[in-house]
Backbone bond lengths (Angstrom), bond angles and torsions (degrees), N, CA, C in turn:
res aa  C-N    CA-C-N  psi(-1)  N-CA   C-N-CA  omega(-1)  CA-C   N-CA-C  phi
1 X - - - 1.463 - - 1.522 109.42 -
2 X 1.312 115.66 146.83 1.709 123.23 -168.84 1.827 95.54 -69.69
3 X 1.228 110.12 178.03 1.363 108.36 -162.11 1.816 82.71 -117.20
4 X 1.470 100.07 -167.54 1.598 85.55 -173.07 1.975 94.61 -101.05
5 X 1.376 115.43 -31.41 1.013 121.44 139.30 1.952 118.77 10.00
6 X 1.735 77.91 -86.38 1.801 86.04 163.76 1.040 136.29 -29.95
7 X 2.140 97.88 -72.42 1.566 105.80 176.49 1.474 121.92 -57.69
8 X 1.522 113.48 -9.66 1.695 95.82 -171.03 1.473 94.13 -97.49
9 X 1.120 125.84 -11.56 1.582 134.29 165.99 1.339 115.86 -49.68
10 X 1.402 113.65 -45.85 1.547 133.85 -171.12 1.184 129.75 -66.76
11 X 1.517 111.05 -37.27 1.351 129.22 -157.07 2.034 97.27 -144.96
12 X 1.523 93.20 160.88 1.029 108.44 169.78 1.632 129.96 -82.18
13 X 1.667 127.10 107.06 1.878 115.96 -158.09 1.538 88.18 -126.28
14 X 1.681 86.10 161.22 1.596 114.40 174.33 1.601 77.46 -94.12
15 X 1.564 91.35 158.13 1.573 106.34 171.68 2.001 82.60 -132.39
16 X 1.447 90.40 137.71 1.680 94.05 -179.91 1.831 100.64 -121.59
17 X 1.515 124.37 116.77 1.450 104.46 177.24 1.599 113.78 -113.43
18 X 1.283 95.16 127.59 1.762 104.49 -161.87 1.852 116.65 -49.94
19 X 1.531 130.38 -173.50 0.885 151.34 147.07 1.659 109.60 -44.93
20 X 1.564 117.94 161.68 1.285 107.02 175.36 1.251 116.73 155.79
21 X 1.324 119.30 18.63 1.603 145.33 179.11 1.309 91.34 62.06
22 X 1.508 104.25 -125.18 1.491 118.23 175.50 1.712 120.38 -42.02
23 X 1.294 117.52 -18.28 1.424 115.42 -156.22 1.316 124.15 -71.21
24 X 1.679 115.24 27.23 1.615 112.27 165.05 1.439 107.38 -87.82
25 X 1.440 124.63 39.39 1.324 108.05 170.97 1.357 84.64 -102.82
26 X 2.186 126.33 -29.79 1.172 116.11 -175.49 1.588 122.63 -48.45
27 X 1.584 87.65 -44.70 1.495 113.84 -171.07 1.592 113.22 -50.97
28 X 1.437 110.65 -39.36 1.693 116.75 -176.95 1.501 105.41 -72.86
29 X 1.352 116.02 -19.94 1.773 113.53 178.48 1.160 90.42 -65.04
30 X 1.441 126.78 -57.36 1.531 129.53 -121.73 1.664 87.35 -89.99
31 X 1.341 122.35 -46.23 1.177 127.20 170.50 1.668 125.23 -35.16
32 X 1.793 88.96 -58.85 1.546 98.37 179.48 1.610 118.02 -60.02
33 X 1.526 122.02 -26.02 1.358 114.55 -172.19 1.681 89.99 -100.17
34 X 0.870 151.15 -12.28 1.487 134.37 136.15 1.484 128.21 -30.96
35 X 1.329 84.56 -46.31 1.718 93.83 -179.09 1.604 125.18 -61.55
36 X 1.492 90.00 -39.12 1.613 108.24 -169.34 2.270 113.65 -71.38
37 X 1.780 90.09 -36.18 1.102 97.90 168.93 2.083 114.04 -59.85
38 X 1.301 96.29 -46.71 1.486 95.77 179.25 1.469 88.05 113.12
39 X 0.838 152.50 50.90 1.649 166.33 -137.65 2.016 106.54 -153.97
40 X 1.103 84.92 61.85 1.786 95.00 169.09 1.292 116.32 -80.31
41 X 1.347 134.08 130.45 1.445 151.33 172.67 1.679 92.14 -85.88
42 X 1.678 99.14 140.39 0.995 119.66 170.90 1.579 110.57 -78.22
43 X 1.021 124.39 -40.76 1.184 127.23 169.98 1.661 116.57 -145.56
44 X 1.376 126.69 157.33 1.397 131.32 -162.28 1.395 112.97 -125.59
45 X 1.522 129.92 110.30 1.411 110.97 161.51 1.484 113.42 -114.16
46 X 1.622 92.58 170.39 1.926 80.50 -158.24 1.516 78.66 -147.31
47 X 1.596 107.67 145.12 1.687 124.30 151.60 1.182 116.76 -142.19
48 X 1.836 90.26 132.84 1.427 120.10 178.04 1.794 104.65 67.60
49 X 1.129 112.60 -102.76 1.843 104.85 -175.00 1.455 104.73 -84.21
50 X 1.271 115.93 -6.46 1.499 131.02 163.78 1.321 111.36 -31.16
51 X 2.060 81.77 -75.55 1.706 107.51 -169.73 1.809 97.61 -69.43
52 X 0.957 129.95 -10.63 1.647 113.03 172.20 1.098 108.61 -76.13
53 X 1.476 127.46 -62.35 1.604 122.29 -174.18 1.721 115.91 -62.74
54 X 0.965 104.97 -44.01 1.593 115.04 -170.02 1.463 114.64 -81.16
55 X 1.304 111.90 -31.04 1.772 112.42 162.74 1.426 104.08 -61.07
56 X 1.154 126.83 -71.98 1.473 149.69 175.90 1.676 89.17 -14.54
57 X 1.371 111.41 -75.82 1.569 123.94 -169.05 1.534 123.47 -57.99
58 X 1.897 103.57 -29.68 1.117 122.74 138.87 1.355 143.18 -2.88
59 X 1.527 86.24 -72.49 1.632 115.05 -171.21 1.602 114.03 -105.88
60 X 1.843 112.59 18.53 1.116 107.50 160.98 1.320 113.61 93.64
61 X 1.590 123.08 25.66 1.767 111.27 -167.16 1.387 66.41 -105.45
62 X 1.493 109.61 176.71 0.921 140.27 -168.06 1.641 107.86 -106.97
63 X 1.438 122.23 119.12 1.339 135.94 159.71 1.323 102.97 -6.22
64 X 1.373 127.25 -98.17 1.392 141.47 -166.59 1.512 106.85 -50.96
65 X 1.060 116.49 -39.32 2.074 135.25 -177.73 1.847 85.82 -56.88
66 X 1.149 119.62 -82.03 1.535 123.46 165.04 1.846 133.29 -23.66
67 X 1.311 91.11 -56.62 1.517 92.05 152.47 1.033 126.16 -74.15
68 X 1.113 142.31 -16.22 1.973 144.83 169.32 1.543 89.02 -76.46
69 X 1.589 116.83 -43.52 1.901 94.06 -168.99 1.141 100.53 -61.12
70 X 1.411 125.25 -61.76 1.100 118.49 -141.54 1.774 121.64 -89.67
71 X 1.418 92.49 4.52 1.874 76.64 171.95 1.635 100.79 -118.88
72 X 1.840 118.62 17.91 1.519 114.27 145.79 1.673 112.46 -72.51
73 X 1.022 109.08 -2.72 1.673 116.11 -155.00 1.791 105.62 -73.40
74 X 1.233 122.63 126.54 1.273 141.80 -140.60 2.035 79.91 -137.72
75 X 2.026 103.09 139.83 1.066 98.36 140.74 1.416 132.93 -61.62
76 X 0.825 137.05 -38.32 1.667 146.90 172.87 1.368 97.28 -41.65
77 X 1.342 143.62 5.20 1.084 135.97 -156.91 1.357 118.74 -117.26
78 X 1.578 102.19 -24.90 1.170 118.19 -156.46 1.588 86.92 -146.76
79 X 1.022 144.82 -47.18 1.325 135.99 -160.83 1.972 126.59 -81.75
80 X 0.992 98.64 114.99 1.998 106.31 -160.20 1.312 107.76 -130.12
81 X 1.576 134.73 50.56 1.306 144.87 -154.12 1.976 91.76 -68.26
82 X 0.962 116.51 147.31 1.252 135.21 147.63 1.459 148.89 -158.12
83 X 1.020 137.94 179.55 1.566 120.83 174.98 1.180 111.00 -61.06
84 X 1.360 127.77 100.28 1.416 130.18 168.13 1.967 91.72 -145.41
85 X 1.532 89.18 132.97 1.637 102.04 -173.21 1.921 96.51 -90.75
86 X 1.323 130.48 23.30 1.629 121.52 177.47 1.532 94.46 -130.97
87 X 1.323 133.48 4.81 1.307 135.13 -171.02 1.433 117.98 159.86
88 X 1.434 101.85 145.86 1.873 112.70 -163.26 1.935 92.12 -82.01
89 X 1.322 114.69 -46.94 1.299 88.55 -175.75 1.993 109.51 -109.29
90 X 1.330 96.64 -175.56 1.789 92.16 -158.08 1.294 110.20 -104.24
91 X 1.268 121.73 -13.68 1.601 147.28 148.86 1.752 99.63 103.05
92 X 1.477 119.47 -2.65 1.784 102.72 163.12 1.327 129.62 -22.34
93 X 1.327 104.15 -61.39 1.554 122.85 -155.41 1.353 97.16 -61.24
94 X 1.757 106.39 -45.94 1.702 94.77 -164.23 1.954 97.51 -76.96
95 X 0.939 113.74 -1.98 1.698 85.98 -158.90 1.665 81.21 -114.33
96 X 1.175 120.57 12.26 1.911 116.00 159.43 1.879 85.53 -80.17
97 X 1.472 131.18 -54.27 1.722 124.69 -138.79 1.649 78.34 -78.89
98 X 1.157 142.15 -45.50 1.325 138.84 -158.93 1.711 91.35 -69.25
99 X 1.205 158.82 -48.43 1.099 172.77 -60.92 1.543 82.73 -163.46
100 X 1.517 112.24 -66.58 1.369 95.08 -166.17 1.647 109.26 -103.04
101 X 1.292 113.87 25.93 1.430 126.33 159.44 1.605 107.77 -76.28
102 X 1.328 99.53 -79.68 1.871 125.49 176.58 1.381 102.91 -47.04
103 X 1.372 143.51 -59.96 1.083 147.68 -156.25 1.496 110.54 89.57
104 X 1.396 117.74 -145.20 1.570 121.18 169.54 1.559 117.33 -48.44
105 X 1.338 104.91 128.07 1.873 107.69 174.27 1.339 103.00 -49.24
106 X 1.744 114.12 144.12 1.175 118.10 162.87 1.660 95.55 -153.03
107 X 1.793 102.25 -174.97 1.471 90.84 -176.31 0.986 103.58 -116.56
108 X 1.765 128.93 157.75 1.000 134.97 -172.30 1.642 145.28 -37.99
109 X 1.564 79.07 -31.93 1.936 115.99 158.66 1.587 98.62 -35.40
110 X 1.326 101.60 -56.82 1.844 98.63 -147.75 0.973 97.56 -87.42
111 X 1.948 154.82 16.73 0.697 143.85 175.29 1.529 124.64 -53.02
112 X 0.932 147.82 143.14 1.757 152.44 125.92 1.606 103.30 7.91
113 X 1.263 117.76 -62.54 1.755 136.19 -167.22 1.531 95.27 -130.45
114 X 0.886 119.01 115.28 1.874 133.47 160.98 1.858 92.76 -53.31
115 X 1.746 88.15 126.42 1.823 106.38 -174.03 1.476 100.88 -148.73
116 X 1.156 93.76 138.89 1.773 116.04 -177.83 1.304 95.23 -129.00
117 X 1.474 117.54 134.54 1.292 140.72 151.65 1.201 122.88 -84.54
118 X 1.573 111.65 138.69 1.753 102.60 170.13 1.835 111.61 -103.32
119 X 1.860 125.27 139.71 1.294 81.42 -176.70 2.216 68.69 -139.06
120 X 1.449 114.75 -163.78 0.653 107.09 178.06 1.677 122.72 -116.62
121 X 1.452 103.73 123.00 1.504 100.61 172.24 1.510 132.29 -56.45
122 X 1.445 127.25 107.29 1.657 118.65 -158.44 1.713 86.50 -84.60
123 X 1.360 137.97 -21.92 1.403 113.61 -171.45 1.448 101.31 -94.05
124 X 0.909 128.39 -44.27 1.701 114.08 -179.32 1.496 105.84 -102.79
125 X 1.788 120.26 47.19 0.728 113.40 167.35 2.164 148.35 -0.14
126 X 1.757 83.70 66.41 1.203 96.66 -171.67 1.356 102.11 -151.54
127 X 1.487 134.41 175.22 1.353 133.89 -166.45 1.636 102.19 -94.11
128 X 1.281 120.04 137.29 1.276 136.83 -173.97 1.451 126.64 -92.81
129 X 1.156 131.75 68.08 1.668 109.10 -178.44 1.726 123.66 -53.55
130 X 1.346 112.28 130.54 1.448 123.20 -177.37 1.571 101.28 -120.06
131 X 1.573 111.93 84.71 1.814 116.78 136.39 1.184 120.90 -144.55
132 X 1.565 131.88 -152.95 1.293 123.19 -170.39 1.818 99.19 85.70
133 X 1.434 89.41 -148.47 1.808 86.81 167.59 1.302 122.86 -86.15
134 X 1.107 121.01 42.92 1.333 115.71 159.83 1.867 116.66 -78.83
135 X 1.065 132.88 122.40 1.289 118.93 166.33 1.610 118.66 -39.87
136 X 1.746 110.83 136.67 1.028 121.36 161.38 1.707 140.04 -32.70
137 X 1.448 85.56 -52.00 2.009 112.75 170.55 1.624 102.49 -66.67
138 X 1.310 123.42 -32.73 1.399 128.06 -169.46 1.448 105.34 -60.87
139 X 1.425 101.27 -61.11 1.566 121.18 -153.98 1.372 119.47 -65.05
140 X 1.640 101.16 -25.28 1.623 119.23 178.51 1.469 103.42 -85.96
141 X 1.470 118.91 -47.80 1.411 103.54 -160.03 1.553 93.91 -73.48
142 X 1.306 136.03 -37.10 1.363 128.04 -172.67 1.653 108.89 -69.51
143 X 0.908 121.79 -26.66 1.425 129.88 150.26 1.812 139.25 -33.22
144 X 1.854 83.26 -38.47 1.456 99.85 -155.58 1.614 85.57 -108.89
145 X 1.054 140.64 -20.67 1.670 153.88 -147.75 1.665 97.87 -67.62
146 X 1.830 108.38 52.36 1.748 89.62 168.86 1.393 123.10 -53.58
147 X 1.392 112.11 147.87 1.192 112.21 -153.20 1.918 96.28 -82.68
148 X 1.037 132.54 -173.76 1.486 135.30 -144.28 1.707 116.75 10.43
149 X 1.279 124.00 5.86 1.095 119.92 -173.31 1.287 91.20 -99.09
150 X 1.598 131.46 -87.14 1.527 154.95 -170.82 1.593 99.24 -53.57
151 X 1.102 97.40 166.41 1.815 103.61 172.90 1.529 86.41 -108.40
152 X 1.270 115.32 141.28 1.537 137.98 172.08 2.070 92.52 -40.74
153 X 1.369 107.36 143.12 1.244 122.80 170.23 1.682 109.01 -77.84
154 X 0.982 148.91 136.26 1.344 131.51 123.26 1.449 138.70 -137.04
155 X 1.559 84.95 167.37 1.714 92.27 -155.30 1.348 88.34 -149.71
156 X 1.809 89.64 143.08 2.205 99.07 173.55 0.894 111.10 18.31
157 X 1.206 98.78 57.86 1.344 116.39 143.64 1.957 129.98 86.78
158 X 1.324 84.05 -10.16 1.461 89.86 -171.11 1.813 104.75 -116.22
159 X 1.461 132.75 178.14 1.424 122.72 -166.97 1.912 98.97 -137.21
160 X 1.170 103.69 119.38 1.084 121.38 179.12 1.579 130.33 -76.22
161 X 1.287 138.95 160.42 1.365 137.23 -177.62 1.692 97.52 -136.03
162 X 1.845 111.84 170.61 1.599 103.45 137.83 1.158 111.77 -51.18
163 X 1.701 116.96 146.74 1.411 135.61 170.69 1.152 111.98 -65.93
164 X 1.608 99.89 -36.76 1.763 99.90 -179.92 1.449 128.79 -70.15
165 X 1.129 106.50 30.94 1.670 130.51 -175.17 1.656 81.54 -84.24
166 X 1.219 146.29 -80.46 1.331 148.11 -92.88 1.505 103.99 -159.23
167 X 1.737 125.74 -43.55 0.949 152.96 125.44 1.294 166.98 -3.58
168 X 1.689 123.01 -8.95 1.508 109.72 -125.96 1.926 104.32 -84.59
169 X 1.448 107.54 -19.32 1.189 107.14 171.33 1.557 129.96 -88.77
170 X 1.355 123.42 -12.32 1.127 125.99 -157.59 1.164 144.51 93.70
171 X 1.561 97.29 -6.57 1.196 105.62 -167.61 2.044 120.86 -33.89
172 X 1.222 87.36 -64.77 1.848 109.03 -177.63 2.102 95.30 -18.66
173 X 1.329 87.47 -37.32 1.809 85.85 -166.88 1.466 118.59 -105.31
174 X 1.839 113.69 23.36 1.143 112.03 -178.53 1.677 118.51 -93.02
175 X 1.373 108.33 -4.82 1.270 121.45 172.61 1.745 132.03 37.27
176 X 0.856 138.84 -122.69 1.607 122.16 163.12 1.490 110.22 -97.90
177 X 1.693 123.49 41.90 1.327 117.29 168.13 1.437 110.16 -60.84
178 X 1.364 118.61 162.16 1.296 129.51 -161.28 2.033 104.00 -105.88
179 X 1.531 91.15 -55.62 1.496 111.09 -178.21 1.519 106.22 -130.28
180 X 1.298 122.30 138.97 1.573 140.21 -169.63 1.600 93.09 -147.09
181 X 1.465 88.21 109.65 1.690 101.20 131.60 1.533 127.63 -107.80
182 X 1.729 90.04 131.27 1.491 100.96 -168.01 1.655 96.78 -94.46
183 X 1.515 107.34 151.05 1.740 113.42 140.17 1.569 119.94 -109.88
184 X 1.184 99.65 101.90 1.720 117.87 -172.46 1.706 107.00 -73.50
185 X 1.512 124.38 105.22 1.096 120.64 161.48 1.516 120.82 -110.44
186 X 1.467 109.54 115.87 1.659 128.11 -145.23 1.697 92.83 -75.81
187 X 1.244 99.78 115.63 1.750 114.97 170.01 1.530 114.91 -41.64
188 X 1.187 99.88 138.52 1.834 111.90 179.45 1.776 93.29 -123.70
189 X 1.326 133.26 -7.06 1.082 124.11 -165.97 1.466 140.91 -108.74
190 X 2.023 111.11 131.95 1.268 95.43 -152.35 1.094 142.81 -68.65
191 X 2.069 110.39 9.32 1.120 96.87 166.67 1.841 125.05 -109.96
192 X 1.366 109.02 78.80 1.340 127.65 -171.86 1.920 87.57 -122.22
193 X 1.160 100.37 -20.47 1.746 106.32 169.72 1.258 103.69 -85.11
194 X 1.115 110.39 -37.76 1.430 93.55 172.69 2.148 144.82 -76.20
195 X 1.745 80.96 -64.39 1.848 94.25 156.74 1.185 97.44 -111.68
196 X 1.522 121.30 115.45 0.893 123.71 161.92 1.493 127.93 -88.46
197 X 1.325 130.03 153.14 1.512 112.18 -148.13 1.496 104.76 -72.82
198 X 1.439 135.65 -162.22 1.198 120.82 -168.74 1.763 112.10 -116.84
199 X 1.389 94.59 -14.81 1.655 117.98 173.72 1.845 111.06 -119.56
200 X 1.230 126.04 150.81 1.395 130.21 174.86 1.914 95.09 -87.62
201 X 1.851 110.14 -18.70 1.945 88.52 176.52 1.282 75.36 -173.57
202 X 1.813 91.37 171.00 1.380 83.62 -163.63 1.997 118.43 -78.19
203 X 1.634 106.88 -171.51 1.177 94.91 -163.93 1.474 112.60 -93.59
204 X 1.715 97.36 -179.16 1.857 90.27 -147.81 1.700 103.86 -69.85
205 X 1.434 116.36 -167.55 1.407 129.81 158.45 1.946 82.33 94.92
206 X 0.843 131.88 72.81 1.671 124.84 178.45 2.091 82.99 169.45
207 X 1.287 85.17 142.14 1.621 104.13 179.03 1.418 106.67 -110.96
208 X 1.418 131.50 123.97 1.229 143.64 -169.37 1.290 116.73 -95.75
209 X 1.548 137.51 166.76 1.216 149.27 99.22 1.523 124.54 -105.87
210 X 1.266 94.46 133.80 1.849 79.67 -169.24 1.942 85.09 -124.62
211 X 1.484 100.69 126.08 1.269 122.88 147.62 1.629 140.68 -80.65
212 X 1.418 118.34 67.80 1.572 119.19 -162.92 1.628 113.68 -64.82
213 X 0.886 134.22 137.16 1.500 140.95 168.95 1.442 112.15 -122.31
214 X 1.396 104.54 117.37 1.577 100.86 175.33 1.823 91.03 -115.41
215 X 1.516 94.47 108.77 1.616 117.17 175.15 1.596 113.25 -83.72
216 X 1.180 115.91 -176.31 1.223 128.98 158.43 1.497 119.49 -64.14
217 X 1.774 142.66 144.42 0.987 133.41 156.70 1.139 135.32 -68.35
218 X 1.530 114.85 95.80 1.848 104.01 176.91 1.521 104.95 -111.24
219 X 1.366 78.04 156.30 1.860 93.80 -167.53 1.351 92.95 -149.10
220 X 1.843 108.73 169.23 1.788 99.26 -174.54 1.919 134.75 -71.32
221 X 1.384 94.37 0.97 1.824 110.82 145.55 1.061 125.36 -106.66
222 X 1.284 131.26 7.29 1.631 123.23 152.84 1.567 105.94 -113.71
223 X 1.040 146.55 64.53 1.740 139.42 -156.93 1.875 81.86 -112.57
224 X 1.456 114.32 -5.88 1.536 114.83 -176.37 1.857 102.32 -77.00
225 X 1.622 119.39 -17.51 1.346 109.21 -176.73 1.493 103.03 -112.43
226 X 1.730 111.45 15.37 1.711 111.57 158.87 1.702 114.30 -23.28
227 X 1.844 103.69 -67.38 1.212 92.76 -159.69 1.815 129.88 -87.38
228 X 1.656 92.52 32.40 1.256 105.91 -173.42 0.973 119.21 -107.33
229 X 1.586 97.98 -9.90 1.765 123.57 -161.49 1.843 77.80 -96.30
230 X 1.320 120.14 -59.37 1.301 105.77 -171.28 1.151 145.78 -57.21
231 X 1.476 98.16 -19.72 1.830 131.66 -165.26 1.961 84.21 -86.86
232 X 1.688 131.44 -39.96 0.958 121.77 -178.22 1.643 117.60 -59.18
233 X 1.351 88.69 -48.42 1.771 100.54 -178.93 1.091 112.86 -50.52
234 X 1.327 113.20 -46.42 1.852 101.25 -167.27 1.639 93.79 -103.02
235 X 0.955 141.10 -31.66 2.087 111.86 158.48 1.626 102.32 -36.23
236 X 1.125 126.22 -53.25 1.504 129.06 -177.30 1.465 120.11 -57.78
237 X 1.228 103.16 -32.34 1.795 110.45 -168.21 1.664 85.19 -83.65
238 X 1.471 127.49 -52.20 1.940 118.96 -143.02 1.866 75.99 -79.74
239 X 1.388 134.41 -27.02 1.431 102.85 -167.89 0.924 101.66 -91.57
240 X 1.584 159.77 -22.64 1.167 133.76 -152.82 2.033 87.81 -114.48
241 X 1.354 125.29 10.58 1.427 109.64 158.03 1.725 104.76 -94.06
242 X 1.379 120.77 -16.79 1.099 127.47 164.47 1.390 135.36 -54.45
243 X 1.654 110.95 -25.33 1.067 132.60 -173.86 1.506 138.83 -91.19
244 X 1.333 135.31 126.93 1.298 121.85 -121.43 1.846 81.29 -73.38
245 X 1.444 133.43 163.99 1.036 150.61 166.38 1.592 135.40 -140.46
246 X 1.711 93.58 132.47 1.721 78.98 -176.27 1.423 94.33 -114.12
247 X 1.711 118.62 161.41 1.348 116.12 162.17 1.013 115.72 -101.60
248 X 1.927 94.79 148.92 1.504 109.19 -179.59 1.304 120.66 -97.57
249 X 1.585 96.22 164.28 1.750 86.42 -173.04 1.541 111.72 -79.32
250 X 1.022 92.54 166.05 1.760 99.41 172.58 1.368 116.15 -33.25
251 X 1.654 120.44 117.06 1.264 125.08 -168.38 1.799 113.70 -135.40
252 X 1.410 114.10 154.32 1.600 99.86 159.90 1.608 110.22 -93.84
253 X 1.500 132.91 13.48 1.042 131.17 -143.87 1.898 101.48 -132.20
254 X 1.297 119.21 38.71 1.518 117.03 -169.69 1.571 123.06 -12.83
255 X 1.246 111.38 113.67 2.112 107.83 176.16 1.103 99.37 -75.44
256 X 1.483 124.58 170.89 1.400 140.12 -167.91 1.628 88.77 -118.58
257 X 1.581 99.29 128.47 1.499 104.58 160.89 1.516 105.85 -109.89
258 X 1.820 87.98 149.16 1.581 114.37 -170.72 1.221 102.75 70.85
């Protein structure tokens, strides 16, 4: 039987990478053993640590370039707490490291790989897709904007959240994709008690593979088990593209490959 490997060889796929606080260190494993296969996504959507790794990959950094950032990555790096009553930190720091990740702002249009972000709309409380001309730097940090942590993003006019509020797959931005491979990183967070998303996956008429990784937890006092979280992702990514695979038909119910 063909591996799934194969099928993403075969055909043209969205790769969608979920919500997951910290979990773009997962995302850079899962990325990097994509890479190595030669396994290009036609197009990329990403929420919350989604949109960090997968914009990033987006815009052409390099797998390995990504893994060197991110397991030098220091709270001091990113963390700028101040008096602000919508969020503890003020989000400078991160959108200077994204700055000198991405390089010059551009918009999502001009990417390497066409990428849509999901983030969340706080006034019409609903999930937002951010590409087209939206800036690159935009789409992630409004993406990434956990809510009491980040200060709300905004842009034209409207005020952004993490996507993974409402979100966790992307769905909102899977549009008439045909085939999606997902990287599913399984929520630990307490507010899934709160908004809970509005679907258990995304909705039907789209053909899946879903790759789940349950990594290590890093957060900005554990960023020391980053590269354990990553080393999980991609053992996870080379076996289950390794693994023999059949496709399913069009479902609302995503199968797990490998």
């Amino acid at each position: 039987m063909a591996t799934l490997a194969d099928h993403l060889a075969a055909r043209p796929f969205t790769l969608s990478l979920s919500a997951g606080f910290f979990g773009f260190f997962a995302h850079a494993g899962f990325l990097a053993a994509l890479a190595e296969r030669g396994l290009r996504p036609k197009r990329i959507v990403g929420v919350s640590a989604g949109a960090l790794a997968g914009g990033a990959y987006a815009a052409g950094v390099d797998p390995m370039h990504l893994r060197a950032r991110l397991f030098a990555l220091r709270k001091s790096d990113f963390w700028d707490p101040g008096l602000h009553v919508d969020g503890l930190l003020a989000g400078h720091r991160f959108a200077e490291r994204l700055a000198e990740l991405l390089g010059a702002p551009r918009p999502a249009a001009d990417l390497p790989i066409p990428f849509a972000s999901v983030a969340y709309d706080v006034g019409a409380r609903r999930p937002a897709v951010l590409e087209g001309e939206v800036p690159i730097d935009v789409a992630i940090r409004a993406s990434c904007a956990v809510p009491l942590m980040f200060r709300p993003v905004r842009f034209a006019g409207r005020t952004y959240v993490d996507g993974g509020v409402a979100d966790r797959w992307g769905e909102a931005a899977l549009g008439d994709a045909r085939w999606v491979l997902v990287h599913y990183l399984p929520s630990r967070s307490p507010w899934r008690r709160i908004v809970p998303a509005r679907r258990r996956g995304p909705p039907s008429g789209h053909r899946f593979a879903v790759v789940e990784t349950h990594a290590p937890r890093v957060g900005p006092n554990r960023l020391d088990v980053g590269p354990a979280a990553y080393e999980a992702a991609y053992a996870r990514a080379r076996a289950a593209l390794d693994a023999p695979y059949e496709p399913p038909a069009a479902t609302a119910r995503p199968p797990r490959a490998g």
